[in-house]
Every structure is written in C-alpha cells, then in structure tokens.
C-alpha positions as CSV (number, residue, x, y, z in Angstrom):
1,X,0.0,0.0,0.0
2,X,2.6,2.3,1.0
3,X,5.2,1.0,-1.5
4,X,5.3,3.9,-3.9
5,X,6.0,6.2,-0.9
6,X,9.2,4.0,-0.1
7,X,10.8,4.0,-3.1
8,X,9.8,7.6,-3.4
9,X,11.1,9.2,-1.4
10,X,15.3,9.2,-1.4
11,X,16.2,9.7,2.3
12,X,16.7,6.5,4.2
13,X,18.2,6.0,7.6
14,X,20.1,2.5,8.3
15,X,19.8,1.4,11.8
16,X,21.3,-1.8,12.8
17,X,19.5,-4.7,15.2
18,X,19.7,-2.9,18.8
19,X,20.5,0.8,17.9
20,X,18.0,3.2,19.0
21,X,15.8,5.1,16.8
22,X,14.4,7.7,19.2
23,X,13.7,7.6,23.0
24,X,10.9,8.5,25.5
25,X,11.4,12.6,25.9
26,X,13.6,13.5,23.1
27,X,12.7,15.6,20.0
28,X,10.4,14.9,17.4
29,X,10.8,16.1,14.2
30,X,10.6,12.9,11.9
31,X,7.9,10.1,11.4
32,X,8.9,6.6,9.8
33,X,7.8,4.1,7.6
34,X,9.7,0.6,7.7
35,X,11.5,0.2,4.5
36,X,13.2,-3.4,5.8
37,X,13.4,-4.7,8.8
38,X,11.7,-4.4,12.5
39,X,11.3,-2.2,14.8
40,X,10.0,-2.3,18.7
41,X,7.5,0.7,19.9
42,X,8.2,1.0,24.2
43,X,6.6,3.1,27.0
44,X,9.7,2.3,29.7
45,X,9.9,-1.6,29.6
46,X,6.3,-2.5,28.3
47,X,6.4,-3.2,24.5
48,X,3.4,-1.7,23.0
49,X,4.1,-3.4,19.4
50,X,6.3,-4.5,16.6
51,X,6.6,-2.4,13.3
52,X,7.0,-4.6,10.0
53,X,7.5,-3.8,6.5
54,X,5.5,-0.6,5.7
55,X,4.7,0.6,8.7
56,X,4.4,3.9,10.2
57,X,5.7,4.8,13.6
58,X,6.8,8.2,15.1
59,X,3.1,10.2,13.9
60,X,2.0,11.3,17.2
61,X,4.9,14.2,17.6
62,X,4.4,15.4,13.9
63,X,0.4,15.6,14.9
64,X,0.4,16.8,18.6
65,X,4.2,18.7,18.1
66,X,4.8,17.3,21.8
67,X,8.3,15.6,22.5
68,X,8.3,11.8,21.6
69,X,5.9,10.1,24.1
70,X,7.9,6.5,23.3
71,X,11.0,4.6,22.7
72,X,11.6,2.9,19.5
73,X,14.7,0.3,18.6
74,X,15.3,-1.8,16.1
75,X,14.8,-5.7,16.3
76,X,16.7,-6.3,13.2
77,X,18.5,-4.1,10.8
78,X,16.6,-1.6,9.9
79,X,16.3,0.5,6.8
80,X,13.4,3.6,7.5
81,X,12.0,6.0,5.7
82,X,11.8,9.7,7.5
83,X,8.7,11.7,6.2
84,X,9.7,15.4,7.7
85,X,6.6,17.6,9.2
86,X,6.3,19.3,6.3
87,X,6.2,16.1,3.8
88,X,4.1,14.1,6.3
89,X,1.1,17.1,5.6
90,X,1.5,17.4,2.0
91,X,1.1,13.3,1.9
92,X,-2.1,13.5,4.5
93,X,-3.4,16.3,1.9
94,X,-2.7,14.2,-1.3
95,X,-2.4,10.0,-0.4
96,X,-5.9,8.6,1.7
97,X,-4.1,5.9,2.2
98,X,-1.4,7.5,4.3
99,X,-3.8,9.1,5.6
100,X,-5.5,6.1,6.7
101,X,-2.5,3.9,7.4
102,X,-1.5,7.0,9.7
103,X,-4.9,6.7,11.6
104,X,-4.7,2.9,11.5
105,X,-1.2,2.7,13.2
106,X,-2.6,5.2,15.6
107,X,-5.8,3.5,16.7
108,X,-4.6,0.1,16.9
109,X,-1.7,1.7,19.9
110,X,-4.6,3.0,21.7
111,X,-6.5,-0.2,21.7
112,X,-3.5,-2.0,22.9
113,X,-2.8,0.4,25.6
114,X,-6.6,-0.1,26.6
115,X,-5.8,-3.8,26.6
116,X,-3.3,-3.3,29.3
117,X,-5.0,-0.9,32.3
C-alpha cells in the first residue's frame, strides 16, 4: 500500500539490530515508515508493538508537536524511511491511504494500551 512512498522518497536512515531510533522525551521532528526490517514501539519496559514492512511509527509528535511520548529500537536491521513535518502534511493532503495507514497505526496503539489498564 505504502510502497510507492518508499521508493519515493530518497532519504533512508540505516539502523542496525539494537540501535536506537528515538527515546521517550527526546525531539520529534521525523515520522517513519519501515523500508526493511523491525522495529520495537516501548513506553519504559512494556512493549506496546512490533513495526514490520511498511509501517508507520513516530506520527504522534508530527500531529500533537509534543516531545516523543515512546522509545523505538530496532529488532533487526533496519532500513526507515523519514517523512519530515512538512512532507508528512503534503502526503495527508494528497495519499488517503497515508492518511489512513497513519490513523490505523494510531488507533490500533490505543487499543493496545486499553488492553493493558
């Protein structure tokens, strides 16, 4: 679904199995989609869920411009994809299915935390 805006978009950032790809706290300036590998979404040792192929993580900070709310590391070696702020509105304006994928990923962290109280 998201293919196109893989192979799209130039940047990629390489992160290898165990490297971290933002904390809890720190800046936010850059969402991701998973170009190849896996990555692991954590509020302090609880692991929320596992990002595969195509998936988005990092949307919250670009949408509520707060600083990163969790921890994200890579299971495996990672090749990502970083939409900036300003790319991640011109793609909710122009691709539903961002869009959607965006509001997917987003919804299915809140039923998961919901799962856990």
């Amino acid at each position: 679904m998201l293919d196109d805006i893989l192979w799209n978009v130039p940047a990629r950032k390489s992160v290898s199995a165990g490297g971290y790809i933002f904390q809890a706290g720190g800046p936010a300036d850059v969402l991701y989609v998973v170009a190849e590998g896996e990555v692991e979404i954590a509020l302090g040792e609880q692991i929320i869920e596992i990002i595969h192929r195509e998936g988005v993580f990092g949307e919250m900070a670009l949408i509520d411009y707060k600083a990163r709310s969790a921890t994200a590391k890579a299971i495996t070696d990672c090749v990502l994809v970083p939409i900036s702020k300003k790319h991640f509105l011109l793609l909710l304006r122009a691709r539903l299915d961002f869009a959607i994928e965006v509001m997917r990923a987003m919804s299915n962290r809140i039923r998961i935390l919901d799962a856990h109280r």
